[in-house]
Kinemage of the C-alpha trace (Angstrom):
@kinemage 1
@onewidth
@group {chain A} dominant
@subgroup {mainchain}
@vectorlist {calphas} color= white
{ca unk a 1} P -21.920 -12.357 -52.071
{ca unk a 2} L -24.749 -13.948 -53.622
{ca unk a 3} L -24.331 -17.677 -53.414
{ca unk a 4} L -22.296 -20.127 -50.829
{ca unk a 5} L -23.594 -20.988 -47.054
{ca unk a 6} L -23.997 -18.223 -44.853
{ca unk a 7} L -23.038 -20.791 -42.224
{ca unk a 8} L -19.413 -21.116 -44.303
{ca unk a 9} L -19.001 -17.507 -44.769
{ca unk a 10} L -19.579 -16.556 -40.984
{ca unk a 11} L -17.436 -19.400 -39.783
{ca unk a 12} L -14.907 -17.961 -42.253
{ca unk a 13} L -14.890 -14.503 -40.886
{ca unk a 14} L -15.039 -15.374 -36.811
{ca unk a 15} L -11.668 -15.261 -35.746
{ca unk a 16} L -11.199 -12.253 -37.650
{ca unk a 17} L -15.072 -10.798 -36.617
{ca unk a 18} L -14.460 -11.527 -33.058
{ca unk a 19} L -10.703 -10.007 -32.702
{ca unk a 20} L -12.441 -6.197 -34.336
{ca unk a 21} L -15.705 -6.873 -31.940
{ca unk a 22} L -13.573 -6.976 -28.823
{ca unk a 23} L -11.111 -4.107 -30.172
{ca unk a 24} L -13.772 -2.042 -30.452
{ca unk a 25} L -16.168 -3.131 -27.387
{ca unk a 26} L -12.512 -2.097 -25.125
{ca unk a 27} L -12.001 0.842 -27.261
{ca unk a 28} L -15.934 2.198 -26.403
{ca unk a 29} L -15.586 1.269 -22.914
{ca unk a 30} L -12.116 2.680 -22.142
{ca unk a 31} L -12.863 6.005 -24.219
{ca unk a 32} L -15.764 6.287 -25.369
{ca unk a 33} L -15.033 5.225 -28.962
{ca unk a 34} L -17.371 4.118 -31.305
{ca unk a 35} L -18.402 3.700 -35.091
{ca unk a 36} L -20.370 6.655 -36.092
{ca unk a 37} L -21.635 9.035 -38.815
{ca unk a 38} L -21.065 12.274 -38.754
{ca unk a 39} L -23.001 13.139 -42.030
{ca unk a 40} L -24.404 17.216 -42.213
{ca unk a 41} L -24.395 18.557 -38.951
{ca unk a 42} L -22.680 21.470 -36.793
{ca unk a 43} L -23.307 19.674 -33.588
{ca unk a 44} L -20.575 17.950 -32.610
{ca unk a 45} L -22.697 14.696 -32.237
{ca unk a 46} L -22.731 12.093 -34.479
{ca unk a 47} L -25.730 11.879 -36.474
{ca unk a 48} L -26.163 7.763 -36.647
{ca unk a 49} L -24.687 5.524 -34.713
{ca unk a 50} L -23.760 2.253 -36.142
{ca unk a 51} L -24.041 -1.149 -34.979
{ca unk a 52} L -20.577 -3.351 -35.653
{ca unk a 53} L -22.089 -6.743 -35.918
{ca unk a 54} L -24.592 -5.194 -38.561
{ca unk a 55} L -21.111 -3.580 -40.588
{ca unk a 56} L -19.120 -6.661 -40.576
{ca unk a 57} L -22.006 -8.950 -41.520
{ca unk a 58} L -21.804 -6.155 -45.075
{ca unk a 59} L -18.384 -5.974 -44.937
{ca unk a 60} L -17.907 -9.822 -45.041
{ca unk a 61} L -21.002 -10.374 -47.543
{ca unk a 62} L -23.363 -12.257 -44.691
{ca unk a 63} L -27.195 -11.811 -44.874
{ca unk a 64} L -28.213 -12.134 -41.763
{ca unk a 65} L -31.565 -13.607 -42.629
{ca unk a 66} L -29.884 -16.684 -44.615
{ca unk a 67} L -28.176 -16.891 -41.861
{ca unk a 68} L -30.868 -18.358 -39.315
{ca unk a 69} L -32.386 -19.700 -41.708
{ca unk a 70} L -29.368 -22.198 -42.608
{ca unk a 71} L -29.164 -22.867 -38.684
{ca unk a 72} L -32.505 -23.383 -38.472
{ca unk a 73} L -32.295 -26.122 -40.516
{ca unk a 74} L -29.548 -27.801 -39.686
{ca unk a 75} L -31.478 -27.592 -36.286
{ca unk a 76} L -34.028 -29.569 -37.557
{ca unk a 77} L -31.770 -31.723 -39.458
{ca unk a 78} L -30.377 -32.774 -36.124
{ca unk a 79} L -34.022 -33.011 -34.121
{ca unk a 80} L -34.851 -35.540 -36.879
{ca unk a 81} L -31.750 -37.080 -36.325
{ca unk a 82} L -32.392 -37.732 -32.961
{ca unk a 83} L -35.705 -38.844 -33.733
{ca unk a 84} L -34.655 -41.476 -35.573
{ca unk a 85} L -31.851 -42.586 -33.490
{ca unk a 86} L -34.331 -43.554 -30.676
């Protein structure tokens, strides 16, 4: 997703990234399930562990980066705000 807030798109995708976060936070805690790759490997251990946040953020087209930097404006779109207001 190349184009559109970041802010829109993760306020799109909360409910929905919040509801899989908590499925899978019980899921790890209660037995020991998490998202993994297996890749090449006679171990029995998973090669790389994956963060969820970091999947859903691809998943749901977010860049992270854009992200903060949207907030960080609209942070300073409010300081100035408040600025002014006094």
């Amino acid at each position: 997703m190349s184009g559109g807030s970041m802010l829109d798109q993760w306020a799109k995708h909360s409910d929905e990234r919040f509801a899989i976060e908590e499925f899978l936070d019980w899921a790890n805690n209660k037995y020991g399930i998490f998202l993994a790759s297996w890749g090449d490997t006679d171990t029995g251990y998973p090669i790389e562990r994956y963060d969820i946040q970091d999947r859903l953020d691809e998943y749901h087209g977010i860049d992270r980066r854009r992200l903060e930097e949207e907030r960080r404006e609209l942070l300073e779109i409010a300081r100035r705000a408040s600025e002014g207001a006094k």
